[in-house]
Every structure is written in structure tokens, then in C-alpha cells.
DOTI-862922 format. One record per residue (C-alpha): residue number from 1; residue in three letters; z, x, y. Coordinates in steps of 0.05 Angstrom, whole numbers, plus 5000, padded with zeros to 4 digits. Each point is the difference from the previous one (the first is absolute). Layout:
[doro NUM; ala; [Z; X; Y]],
...
END
This chain:
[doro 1; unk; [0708; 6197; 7779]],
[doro 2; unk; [4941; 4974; 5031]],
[doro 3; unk; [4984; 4957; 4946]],
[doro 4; unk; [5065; 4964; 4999]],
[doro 5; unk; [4997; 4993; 5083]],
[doro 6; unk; [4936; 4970; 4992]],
[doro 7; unk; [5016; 4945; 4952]],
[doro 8; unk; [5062; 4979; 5026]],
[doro 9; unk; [4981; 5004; 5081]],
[doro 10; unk; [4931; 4983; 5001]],
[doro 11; unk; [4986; 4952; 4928]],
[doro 12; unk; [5064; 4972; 5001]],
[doro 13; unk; [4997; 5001; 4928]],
[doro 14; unk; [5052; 5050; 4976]],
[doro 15; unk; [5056; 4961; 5009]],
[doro 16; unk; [5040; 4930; 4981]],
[doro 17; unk; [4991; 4942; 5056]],
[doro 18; unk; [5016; 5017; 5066]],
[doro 19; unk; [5050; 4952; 5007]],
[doro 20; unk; [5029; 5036; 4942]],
[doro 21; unk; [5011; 5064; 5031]],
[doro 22; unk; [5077; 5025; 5001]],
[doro 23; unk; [4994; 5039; 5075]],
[doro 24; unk; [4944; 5001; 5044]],
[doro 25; unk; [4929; 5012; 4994]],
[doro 26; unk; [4990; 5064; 5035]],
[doro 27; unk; [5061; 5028; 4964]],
[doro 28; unk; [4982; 4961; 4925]],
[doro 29; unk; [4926; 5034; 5011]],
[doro 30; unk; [5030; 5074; 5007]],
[doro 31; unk; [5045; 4983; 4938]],
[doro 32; unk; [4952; 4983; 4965]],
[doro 33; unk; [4966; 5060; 5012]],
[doro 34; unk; [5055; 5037; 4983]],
[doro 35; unk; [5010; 4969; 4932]],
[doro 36; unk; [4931; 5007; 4979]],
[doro 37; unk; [4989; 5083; 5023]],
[doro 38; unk; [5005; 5046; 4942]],
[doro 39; unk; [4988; 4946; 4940]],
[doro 40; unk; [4936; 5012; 4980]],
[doro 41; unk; [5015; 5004; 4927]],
[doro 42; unk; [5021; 5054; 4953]],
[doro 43; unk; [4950; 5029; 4972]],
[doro 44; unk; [4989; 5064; 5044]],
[doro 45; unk; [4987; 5058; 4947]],
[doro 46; unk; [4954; 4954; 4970]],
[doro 47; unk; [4958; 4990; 5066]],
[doro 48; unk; [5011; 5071; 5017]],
[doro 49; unk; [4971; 5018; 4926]],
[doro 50; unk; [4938; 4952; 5021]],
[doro 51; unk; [4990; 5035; 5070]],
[doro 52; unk; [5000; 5074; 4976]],
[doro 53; unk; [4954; 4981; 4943]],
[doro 54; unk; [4948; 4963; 5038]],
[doro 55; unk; [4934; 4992; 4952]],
[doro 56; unk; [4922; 5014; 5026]],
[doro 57; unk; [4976; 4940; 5044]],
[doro 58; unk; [4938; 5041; 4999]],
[doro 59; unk; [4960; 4945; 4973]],
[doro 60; unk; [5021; 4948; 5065]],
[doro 61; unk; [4969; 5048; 5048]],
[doro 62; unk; [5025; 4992; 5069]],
[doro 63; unk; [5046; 4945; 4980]],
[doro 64; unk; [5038; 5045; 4946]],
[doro 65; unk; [5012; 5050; 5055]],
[doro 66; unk; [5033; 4948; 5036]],
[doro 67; unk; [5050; 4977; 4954]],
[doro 68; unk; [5025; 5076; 4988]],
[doro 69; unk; [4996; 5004; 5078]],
[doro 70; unk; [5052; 4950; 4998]],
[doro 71; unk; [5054; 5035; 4964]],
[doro 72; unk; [5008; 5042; 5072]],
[doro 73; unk; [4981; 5062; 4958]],
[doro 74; unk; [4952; 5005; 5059]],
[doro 75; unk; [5042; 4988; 5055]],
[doro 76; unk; [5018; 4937; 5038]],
[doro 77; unk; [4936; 4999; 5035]],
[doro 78; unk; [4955; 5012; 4944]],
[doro 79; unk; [5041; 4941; 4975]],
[doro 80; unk; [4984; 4945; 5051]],
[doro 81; unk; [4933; 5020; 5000]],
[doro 82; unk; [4998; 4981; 4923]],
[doro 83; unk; [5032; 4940; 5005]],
[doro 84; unk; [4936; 4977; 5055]],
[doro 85; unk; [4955; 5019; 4961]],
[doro 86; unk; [5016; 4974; 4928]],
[doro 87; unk; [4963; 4935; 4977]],
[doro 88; unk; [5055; 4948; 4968]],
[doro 89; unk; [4929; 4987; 4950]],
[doro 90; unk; [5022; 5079; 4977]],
[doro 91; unk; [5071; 4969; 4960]],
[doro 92; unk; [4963; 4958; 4960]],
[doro 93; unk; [4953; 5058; 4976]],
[doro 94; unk; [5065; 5058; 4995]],
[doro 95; unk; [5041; 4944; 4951]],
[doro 96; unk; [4940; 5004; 4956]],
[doro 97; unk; [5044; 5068; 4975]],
[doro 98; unk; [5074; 4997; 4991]],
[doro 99; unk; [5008; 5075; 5015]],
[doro 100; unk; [4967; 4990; 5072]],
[doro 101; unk; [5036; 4929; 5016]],
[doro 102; unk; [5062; 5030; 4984]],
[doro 103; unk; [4990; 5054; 5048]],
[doro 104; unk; [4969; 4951; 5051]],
[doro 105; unk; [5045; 4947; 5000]],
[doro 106; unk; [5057; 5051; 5007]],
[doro 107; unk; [4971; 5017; 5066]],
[doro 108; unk; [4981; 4934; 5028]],
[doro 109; unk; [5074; 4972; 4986]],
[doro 110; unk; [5032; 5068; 5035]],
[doro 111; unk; [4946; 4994; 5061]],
[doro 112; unk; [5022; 4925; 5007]],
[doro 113; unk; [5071; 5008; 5001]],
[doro 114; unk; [4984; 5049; 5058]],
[doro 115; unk; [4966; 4950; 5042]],
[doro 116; unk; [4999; 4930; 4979]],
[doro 117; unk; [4935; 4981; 5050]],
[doro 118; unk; [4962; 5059; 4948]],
[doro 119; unk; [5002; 4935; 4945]],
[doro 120; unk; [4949; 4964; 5053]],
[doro 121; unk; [4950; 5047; 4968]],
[doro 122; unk; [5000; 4970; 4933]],
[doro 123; unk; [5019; 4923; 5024]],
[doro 124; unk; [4944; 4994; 5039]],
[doro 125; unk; [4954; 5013; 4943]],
[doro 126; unk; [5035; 4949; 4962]],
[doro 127; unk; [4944; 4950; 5001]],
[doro 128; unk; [4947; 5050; 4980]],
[doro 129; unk; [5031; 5041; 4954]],
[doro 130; unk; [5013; 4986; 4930]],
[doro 131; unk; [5064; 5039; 5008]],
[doro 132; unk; [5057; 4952; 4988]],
[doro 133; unk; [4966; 4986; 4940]],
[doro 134; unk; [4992; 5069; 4970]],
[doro 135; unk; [5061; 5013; 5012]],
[doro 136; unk; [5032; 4938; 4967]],
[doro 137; unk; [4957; 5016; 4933]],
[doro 138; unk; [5032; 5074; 5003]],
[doro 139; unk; [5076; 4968; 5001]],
[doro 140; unk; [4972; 4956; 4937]],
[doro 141; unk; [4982; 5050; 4956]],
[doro 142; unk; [5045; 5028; 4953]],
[doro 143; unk; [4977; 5078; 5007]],
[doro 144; unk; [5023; 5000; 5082]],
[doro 145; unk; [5054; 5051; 5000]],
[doro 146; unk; [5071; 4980; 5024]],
[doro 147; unk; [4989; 5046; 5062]],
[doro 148; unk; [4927; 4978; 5019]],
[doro 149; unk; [5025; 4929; 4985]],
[doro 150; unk; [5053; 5014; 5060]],
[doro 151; unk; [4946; 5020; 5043]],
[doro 152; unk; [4955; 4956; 4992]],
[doro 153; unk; [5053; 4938; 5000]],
[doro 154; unk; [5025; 5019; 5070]],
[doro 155; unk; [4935; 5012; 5031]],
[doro 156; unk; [4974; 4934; 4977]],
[doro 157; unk; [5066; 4958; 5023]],
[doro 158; unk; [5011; 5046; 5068]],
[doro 159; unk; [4931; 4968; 5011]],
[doro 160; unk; [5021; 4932; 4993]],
[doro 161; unk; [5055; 5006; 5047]],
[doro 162; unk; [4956; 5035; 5052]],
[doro 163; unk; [4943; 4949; 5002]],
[doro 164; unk; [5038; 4938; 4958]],
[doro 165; unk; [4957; 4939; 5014]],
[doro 166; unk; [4938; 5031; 4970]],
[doro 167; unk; [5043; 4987; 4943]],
[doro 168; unk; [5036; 4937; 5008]],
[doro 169; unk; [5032; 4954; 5040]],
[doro 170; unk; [5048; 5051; 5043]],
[doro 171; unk; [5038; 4933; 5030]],
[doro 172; unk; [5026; 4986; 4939]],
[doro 173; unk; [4993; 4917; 5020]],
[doro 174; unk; [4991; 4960; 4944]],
[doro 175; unk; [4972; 4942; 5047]],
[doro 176; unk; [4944; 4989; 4952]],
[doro 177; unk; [5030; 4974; 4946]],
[doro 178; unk; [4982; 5019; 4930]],
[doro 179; unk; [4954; 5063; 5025]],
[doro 180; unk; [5049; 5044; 5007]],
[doro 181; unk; [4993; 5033; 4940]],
[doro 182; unk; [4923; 5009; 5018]],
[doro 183; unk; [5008; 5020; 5066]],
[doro 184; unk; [5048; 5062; 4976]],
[doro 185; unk; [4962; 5012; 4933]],
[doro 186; unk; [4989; 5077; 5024]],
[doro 187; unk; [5060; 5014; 5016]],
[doro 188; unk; [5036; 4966; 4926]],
[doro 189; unk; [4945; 5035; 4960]],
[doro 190; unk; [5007; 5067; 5035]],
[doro 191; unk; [5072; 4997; 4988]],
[doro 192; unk; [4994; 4987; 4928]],
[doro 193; unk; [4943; 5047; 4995]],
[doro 194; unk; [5052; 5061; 5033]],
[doro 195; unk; [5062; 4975; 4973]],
[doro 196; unk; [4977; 5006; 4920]],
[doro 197; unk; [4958; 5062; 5012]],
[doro 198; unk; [5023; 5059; 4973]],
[doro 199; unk; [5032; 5016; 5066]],
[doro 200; unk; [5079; 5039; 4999]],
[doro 201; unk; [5053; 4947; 5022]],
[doro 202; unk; [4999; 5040; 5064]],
[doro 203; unk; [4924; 4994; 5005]],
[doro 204; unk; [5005; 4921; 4991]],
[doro 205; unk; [5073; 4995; 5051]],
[doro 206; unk; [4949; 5032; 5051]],
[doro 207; unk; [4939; 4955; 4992]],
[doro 208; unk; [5048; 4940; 5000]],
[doro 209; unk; [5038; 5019; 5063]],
[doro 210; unk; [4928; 5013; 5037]],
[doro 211; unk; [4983; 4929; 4975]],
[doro 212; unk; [5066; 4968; 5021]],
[doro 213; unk; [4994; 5032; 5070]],
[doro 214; unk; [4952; 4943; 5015]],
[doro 215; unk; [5046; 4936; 5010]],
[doro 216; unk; [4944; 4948; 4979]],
[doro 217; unk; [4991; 5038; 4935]],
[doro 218; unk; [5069; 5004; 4979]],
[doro 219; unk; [4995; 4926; 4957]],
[doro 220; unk; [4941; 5023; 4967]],
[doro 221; unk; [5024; 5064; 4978]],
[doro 222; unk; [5064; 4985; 4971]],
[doro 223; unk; [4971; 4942; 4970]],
[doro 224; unk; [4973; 5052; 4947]],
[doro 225; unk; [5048; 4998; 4950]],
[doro 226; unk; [4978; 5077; 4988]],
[doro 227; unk; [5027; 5015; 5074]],
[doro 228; unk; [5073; 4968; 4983]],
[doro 229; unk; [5008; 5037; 4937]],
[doro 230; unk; [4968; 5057; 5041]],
[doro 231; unk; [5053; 5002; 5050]],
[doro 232; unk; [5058; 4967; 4970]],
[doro 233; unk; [5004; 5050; 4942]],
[doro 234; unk; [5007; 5068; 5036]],
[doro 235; unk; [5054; 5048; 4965]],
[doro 236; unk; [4972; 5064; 5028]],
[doro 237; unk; [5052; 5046; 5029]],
[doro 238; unk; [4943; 5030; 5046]],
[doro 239; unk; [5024; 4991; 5074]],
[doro 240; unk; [4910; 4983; 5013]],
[doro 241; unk; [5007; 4946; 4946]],
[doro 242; unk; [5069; 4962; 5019]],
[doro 243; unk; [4971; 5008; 5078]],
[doro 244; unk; [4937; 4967; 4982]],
[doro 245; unk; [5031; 4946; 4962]],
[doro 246; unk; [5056; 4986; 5063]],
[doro 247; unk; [4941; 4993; 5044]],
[doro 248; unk; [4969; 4956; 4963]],
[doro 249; unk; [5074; 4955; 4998]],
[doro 250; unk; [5002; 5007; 5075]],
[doro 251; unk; [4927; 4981; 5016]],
[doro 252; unk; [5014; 4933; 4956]],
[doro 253; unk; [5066; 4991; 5030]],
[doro 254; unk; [4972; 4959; 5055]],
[doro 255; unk; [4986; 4943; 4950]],
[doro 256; unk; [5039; 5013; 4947]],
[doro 257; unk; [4969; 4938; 4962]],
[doro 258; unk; [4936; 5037; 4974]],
[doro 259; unk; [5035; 5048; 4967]],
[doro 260; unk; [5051; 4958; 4975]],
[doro 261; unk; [5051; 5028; 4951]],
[doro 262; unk; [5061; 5004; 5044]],
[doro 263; unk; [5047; 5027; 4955]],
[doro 264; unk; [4942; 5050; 4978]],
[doro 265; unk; [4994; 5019; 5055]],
[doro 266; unk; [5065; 5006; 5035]],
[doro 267; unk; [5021; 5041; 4932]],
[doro 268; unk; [4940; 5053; 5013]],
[doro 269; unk; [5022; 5012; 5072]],
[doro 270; unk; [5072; 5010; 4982]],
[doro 271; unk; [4975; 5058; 4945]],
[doro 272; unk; [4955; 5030; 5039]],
[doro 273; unk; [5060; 5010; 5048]],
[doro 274; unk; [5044; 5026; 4945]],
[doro 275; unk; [4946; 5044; 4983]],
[doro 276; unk; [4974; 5029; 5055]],
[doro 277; unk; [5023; 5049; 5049]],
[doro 278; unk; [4936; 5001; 5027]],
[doro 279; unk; [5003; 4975; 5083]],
[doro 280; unk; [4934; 4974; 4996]],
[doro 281; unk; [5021; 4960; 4940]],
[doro 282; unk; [5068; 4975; 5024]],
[doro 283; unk; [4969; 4981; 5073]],
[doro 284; unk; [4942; 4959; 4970]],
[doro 285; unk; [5053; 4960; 4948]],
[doro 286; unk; [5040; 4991; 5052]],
[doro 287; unk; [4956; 4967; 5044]],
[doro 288; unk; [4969; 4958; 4945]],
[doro 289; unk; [5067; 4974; 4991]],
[doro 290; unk; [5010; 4988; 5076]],
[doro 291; unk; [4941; 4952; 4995]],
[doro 292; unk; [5015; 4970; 4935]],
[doro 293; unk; [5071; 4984; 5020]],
[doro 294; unk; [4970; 4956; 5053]],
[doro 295; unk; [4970; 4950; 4944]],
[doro 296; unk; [5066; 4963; 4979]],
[doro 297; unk; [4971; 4995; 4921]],
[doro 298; unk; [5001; 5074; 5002]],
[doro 299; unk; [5072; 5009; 5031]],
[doro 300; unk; [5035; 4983; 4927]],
[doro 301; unk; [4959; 5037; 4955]],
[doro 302; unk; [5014; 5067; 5047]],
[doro 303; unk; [5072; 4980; 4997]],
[doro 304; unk; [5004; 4984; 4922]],
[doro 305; unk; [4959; 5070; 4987]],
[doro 306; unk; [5057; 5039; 5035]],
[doro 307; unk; [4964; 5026; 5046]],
[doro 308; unk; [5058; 5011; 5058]],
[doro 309; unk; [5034; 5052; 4963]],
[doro 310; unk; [4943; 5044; 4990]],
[doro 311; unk; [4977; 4995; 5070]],
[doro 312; unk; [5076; 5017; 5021]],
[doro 313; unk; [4999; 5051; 4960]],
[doro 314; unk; [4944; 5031; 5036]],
[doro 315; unk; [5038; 5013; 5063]],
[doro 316; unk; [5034; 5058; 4964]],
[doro 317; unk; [4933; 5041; 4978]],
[doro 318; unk; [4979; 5046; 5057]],
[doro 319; unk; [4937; 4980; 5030]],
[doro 320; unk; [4962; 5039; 5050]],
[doro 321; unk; [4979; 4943; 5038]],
[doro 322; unk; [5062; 4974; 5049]],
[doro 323; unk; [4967; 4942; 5007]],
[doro 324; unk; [5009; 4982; 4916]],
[doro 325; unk; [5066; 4986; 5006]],
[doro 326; unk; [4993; 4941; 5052]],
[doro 327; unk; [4946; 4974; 4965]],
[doro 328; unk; [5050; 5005; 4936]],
[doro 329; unk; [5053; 4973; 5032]],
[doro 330; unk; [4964; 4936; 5032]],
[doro 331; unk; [4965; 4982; 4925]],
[doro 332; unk; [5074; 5008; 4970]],
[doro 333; unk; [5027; 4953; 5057]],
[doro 334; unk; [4946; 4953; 4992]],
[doro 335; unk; [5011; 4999; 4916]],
[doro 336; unk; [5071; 4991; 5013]],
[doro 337; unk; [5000; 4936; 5046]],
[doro 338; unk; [4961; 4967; 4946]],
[doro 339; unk; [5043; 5022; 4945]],
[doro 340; unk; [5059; 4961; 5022]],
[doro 341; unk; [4938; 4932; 4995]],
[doro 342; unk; [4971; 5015; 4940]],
[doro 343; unk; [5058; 5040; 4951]],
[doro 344; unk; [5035; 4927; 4990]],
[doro 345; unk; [5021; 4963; 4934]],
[doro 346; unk; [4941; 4968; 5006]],
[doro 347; unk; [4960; 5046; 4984]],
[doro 348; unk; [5039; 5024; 4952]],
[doro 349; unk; [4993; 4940; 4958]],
[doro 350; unk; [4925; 4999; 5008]],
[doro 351; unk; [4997; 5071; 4973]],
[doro 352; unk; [5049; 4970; 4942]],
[doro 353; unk; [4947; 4934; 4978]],
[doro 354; unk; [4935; 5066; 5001]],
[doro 355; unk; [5029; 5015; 4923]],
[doro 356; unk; [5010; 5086; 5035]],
[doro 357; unk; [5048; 5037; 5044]],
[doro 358; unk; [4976; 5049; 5038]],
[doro 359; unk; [5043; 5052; 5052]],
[doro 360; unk; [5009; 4971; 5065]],
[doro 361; unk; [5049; 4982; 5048]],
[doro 362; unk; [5019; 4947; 4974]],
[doro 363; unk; [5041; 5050; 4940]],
[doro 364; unk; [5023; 5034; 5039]],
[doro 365; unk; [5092; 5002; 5021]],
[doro 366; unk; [4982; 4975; 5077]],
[doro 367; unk; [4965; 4937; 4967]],
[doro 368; unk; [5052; 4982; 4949]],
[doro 369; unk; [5053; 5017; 5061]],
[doro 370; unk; [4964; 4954; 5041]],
[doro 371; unk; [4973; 4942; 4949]],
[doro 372; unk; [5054; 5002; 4940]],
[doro 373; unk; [5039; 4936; 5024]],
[doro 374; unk; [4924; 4958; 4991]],
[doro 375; unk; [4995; 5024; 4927]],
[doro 376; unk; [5052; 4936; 4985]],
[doro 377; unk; [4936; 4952; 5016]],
[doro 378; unk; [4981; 4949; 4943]],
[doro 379; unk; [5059; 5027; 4961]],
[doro 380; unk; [4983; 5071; 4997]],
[doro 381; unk; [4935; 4989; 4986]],
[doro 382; unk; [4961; 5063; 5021]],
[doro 383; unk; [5065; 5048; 4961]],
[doro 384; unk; [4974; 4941; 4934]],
[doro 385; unk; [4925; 5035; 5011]],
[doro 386; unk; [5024; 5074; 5006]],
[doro 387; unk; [5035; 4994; 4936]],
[doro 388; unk; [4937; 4964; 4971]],
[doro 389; unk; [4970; 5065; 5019]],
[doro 390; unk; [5046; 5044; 4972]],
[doro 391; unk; [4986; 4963; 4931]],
[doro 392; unk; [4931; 4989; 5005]],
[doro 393; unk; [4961; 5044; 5040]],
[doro 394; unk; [4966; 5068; 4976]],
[doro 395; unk; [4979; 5025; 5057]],
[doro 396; unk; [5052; 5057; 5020]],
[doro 397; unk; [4993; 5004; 5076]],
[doro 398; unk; [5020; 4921; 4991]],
[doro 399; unk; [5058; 5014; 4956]],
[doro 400; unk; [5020; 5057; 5045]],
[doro 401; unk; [5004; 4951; 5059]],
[doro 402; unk; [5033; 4942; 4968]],
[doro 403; unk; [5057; 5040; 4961]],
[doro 404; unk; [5008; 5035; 5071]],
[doro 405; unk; [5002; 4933; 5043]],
[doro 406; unk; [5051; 4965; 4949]],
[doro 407; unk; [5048; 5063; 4998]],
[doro 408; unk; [4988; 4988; 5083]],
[doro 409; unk; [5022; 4928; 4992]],
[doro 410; unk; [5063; 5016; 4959]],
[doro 411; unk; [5022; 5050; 5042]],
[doro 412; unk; [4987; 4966; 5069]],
[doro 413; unk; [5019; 4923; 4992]],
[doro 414; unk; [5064; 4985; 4999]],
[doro 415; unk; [4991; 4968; 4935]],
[doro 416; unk; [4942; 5035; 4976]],
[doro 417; unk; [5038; 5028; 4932]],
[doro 418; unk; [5017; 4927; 4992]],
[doro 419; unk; [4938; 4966; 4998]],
[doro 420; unk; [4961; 5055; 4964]],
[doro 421; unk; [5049; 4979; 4953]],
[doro 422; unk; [4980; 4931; 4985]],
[doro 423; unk; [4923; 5029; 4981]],
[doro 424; unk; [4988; 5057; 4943]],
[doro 425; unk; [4982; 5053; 5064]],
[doro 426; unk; [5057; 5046; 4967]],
[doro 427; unk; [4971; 5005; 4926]],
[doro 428; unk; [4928; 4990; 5025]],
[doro 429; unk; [5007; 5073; 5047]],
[doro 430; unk; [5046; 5032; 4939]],
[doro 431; unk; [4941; 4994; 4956]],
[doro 432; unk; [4959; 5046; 5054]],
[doro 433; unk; [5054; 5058; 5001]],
[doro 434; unk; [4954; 5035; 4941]],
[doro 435; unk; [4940; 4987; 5039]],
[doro 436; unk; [4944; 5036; 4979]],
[doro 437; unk; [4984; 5002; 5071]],
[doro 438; unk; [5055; 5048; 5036]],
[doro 439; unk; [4991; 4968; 5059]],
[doro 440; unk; [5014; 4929; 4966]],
[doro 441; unk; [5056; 5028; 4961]],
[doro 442; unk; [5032; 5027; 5064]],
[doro 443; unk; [4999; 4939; 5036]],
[doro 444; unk; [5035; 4962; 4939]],
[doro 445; unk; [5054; 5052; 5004]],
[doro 446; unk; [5013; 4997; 5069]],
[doro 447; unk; [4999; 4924; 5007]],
[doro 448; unk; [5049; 4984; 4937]],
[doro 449; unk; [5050; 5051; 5042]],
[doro 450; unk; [4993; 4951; 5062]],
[doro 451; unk; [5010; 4930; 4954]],
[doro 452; unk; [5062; 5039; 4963]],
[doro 453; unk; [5034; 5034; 5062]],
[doro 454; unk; [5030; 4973; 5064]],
[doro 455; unk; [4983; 5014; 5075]],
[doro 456; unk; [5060; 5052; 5001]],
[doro 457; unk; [4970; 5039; 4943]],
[doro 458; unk; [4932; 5009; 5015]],
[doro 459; unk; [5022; 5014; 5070]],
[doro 460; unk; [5037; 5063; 4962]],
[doro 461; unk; [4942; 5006; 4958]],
[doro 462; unk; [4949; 5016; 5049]],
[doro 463; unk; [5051; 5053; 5034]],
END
């Protein structure tokens, strides 16, 4: 993709920090590449719809000729000629009808993915061409279609990325303290402009990863609470979508702080991998984690998520790409050193004071194998709060995890059954065997069996 070789060789803006880069630059830039070829959205019988039905541009003259000219209906050279010769001024007059901007815009965004250097054309009209403009009023209005709304979203933030300090400050410094805001005012009103337009979630995950291709703008951006909710909420199944959405993870991952939402975060990767079977999709959340695995905040909320054995699992799907399973086999390696830091009793107890449970290592048999012996601190304090759970709490992914851990306890410590004794733990999970929750009333069953029988029985059992 010429596009993506542009950005990322010659801007320098299509990627996290340099110093953040997992293998060199040469080789990170052809990655890149890589990653980015063939997602370009999923909406191709649409835009093939728009292209066999294009509408009269009779009344732009010349111009109008162009813009069909550009669809390569004419031939590649026929093509090039009509990109010299159209006048940026001719956008703002074609977006005066819907039917013709859809048709142009689906044109302009397919010619620039070609050739990057083609969006020179419009940005150095910028200044003298209400453009930008127009094209913001078209995402505000309520009667832009969902697929013109696409178009029109990625044309306008492609821009930005190609020519960003005509529309802020591309540094990103914040030397000048207190103008921040004013300095990147463009790019935080075009984002909220695009991201509550009536856009598809794919639409607005493409606009946002054009914007976040720029490092300086990345702050700005996400500081639109529109972008978060944007990005953070994606539940599509669409291999386009969950790409987008991992490549917007992995060009934050290089500072992880302006994102924020660790655990979010962490918890999205490790679905998208579940999900997914897409190599595109598993090579870009793989490398996001790479780079957030390097901040040491991030390191526990991967861990906690349970994010090692989805990635393990990974090495048994059959990947055309060799080269996926050392990349899945370093990212497991890497989760795994920092499991043995951050799955402690520690953090177990910190999950305890939240008031939820939620799966994780740390409920899991290798923890209580490992960490049963510490739940005798401050008189068996933390097994005191799991009970309090079991009484208390109604949320059933809680209750799941706290009749599980206790029926853990009293089968692992040597004198589990005996201290579960002194609490109500034994009547407390009885009440839950009627569960209206199967899941909950499962667990009760299964832990009373572990307080009532010995090692030697369950041992028997399980055969």
C-alpha cells in the first residue's frame, strides 16, 4: 500500500514512538505495511453499488468529467489526467448534492489509498478552500447517510494526517501552558464533529485511526470522551471492525497513559484474540501487547485479564503466516514472566477490598497451589471476606468466584475444612445450591463436596 509506506517512512506519523518500536525500523516500517494492506473497511457492495450507478455531473462541466474519470472507468491514464486537472474549489460545489458527494468522495478516498502523495492535491488548497469546512457541516447534519458519512469522515481525517499542522500542533508539546487546548482546537472539534456523526462504527474506527496516526494528536483525540466510548465499546464480530479497533490499541500503546483504562483495555485485546482468527487481527493485538507490556502499570492488568492462556492457545490454530507463531510464542513468554510478579496474594486481596471478583489468575488451581499457605494472614482474613461475599453479594460472576475460591481453600490447606468451620462458609454456599443462577448453583454444589469430603475422596472423585 502506498499510502501506508508513505506515512510510516516518510511522515513518521503512523506509528507509536520510535523508541517504542519492538524490532527495527526498516523491518517495523514493512510490518506496518503489512498490517494495514487490505483494511480498507467493509463496505464493498455498497461502494461497488455507488460506482456502477454513478449520477450526471453534467452540470460541473469539465470538472464532473473528472470525478467519473477517476473511477478508472477510463483507464489509468485517463485517470491521472483527471486527478491534474480537478480544482479542490470543485468538492465544495459537488457536496452541495448528496447523490454526487457520495459518488465523489467514494472516488477521492479509493484514488488516495492508491497513492498517498495524490492527497497533496486537496492539502494544498487548504488555505483557500472552504473545504474542511463543508465537509464538517455535511458530518453534522442529521440526513448524511451512514455510507456518505464514511466517506466523507475518512477523507477529511486522511487529510489531517497528511498535512497535520495546518490543523494543530503536530508535536504534541504542551510547553505553552494552558493553550493547549487552543492550539489543538481543530483537531478536538473535528473529532467530535466525526465521532457523533451518523458515521457506521467502522466509518468512525477508520477516521480515528487516521487521526491517531499523528503522534502529537493522539492527547487531543482521545481526550473526546466520544472517541473512548467510540473505541472502547466495539462488539462487532467483523474481522475490518476488531482490526481497526486493535490498531487503534497499538498506535496508543506507546503511551499508554492517554488512553488510560488498563484493565479496559487489556480485556479488549484478550477478546479480540479469542475472537478472531483473523492474522491481521491477531498480529496487530499482539504487537499492541508487546508494547504495552513494556509499561509496568500495564503488565498486571494483562495478567489479571487472562490474557496468557488465550494467546497460548493460539499456537494450536493454523496460521498461514510461519512467522505467527514466533510472534505468539514471544508475547506468551513475555505474559508469562510477569505472571509469576503480578498473580500474588497481593493482589488478590486488592481485588477482595474492590466489593467484585472477576476471572483471573488469581482463581485459578496454580494460584491457590502456589498462595494457599498466605490465606492464614490476619487470622484468615481474606477466607472472613469471601464468605462475606457468599452472604452478601448479588452479583453472580462474584458469587461464582468466591464459592469457587473457598471450596479451593478447603480442599488445598491442610486445615482448610477446619477453619471454614469456625465461619458460616458451609450454610452460607448451601443456601446457593438452588440458585437461580445454574452457574451459582453449580458452584455451591461442587464446593460443599470439597468442605464435606477428604483429599482421598475427591482424588477418587475426579477419576
Amino acid at each position: 500500500s502506498s499510502e501506508v509506506t508513505h506515512e510510516t517512512v516518510t511522515a513518521g506519523v503512523a506509528h507509536p514512538a520510535p523508541h517504542q518500536w519492538l524490532v527495527g525500523p526498516k523491518a517495523m516500517s514493512s510490518e506496518t505495511a503489512s498490517l494495514l494492506a487490505g483494511a480498507n473497511g467493509d463496505n464493498t457492495s455498497m461502494q461497488m453499488q455507488v460506482l456502477a450507478g454513478a449520477p450526471d455531473f453534467g452540470r460541473f462541466s469539465d470538472q464532473g468529467r473528472h470525478i467519473v474519470a477517476l473511477s478508472g472507468s477510463e483507464g489509468e491514464t485517463a485517470k491521472e489526467q483527471a486527478l491534474a486537472s480537478l480544482q479542490p474549489s470543485t468538492l465544495v460545489q459537488v457536496m452541495e448534492s448528496p447523490t454526487h458527494a457520495k459518488y465523489m468522495f467514494t472516488v477521492l478516498v479509493e484514488v488516495c489509498r492508491e497513492n498517498s502523495a495524490n492527497y497533496n492535491k486537496f492539502t494544498s488548497a487548504l488555505s483557500s478552500v472552504p473545504m474542511v469546512e463543508k465537509m464538517l457541516n455535511t458530518l453534522r447534519s442529521s440526513g448524511t447517510d451512514s455510507y456518505s458519512a464514511d466517506k466523507i469522515g475518512y477523507f477529511l481525517t486522511a487529510l489531517m494526517a497528511h498535512e497535520p499542522d495546518y490543523f494543530g500542533d503536530a508535536s504534541g508539546g504542551e510547553d505553552l501552558a494552558g493553550e493547549y487546548e487552543t492550539r489543538m482546537s481543530r483537531v478536538i472539534d473535528t473529532t467530535r464533529v466525526v465521532m457523533s456523526s451518523t458515521a457506521s462504527q467502522l466509518g468512525k474506527l477508520e477516521a480515528l485511526s487516521n487521526l491517531l496516526k499523528v503522534s502529537g494528536f493522539r492527547k487531543a483525540v482521545m481526550s473526546v470522551q466520544l472517541a473512548t466510548v467510540t473505541l472502547t465499546s466495539v462488539t462487532s464480530k467483523s474481522s475490518a471492525s476488531l482490526y481497526r479497533a486493535a490498531f487503534c490499541y497499538w498506535l496508543l500503546s506507546s503511551t499508554p497513559s492517554i488512553l488510560g483504562r488498563g484493565e479496559e483495555v487489556a480485556e479488549r485485546l484478550k477478546d479480540f484474540l479469542a475472537e478472531s482468527r483473523s492474522e491481521k487481527v491477531v498480529r496487530v493485538c499482539l504487537l499492541a501487547l508487546k508494547n504495552y507490556l513494556m509499561d509496568k502499570s500495564m503488565c498486571g492488568f494483562i495478567v489479571e485479564a487472562g490474557t496468557l492462556p488465550v494467546v497460548q492457545q493460539l499456537e494450536y490454530e493454523k496460521w498461514r503466516d510461519s512467522d505467527l507463531y514466533s510472534e505468539i510464542k514471544d508475547v506468551g513468554a513475555m505474559i508469562a514472566s510477569e505472571q509469576s510478579t503480578h498473580s500474588n496474594y497481593d493482589r488478590y486481596v486488592r481485588e477482595l477490598e474492590s466489593g467484585y471478583l472477576k476471572p483471573g489468575y488469581v482463581h485459578s488451581e496454580r494460584f491457590w497451589l502456589d498462595n494457599v499457605k498466605k490465606f492464614e494472614t490476619n487470622d484468615f482474613a481474606a477466607i472472613k471476606k469471601l464468605v462475606h461475599y457468599v452472604t452478601a453479594s448479588t452479583d453472580p460472576t462474584t458469587l461464582c468466584l468466591a464459592i469457587r475460591d473457598l471450596g479451593e481453600f478447603a480442599r488445598l490447606h491442610p486445615f482448610g475444612k477446619m477453619a471454614i468451620s469456625k465461619t458460616n462458609a458451609k450454610s452460607s454456599v448451601m443456601n446457593h445450591m438452588n440458585d437461580a443462577n445454574r452457574e451459582v448453583a453449580r458452584e455451591a454444589l461442587l464446593c460443599v463436596q470439597k468442605m464435606m469430603l477428604n483429599q482421598a475422596s475427591l482424588t477418587q472423585m475426579d477419576k
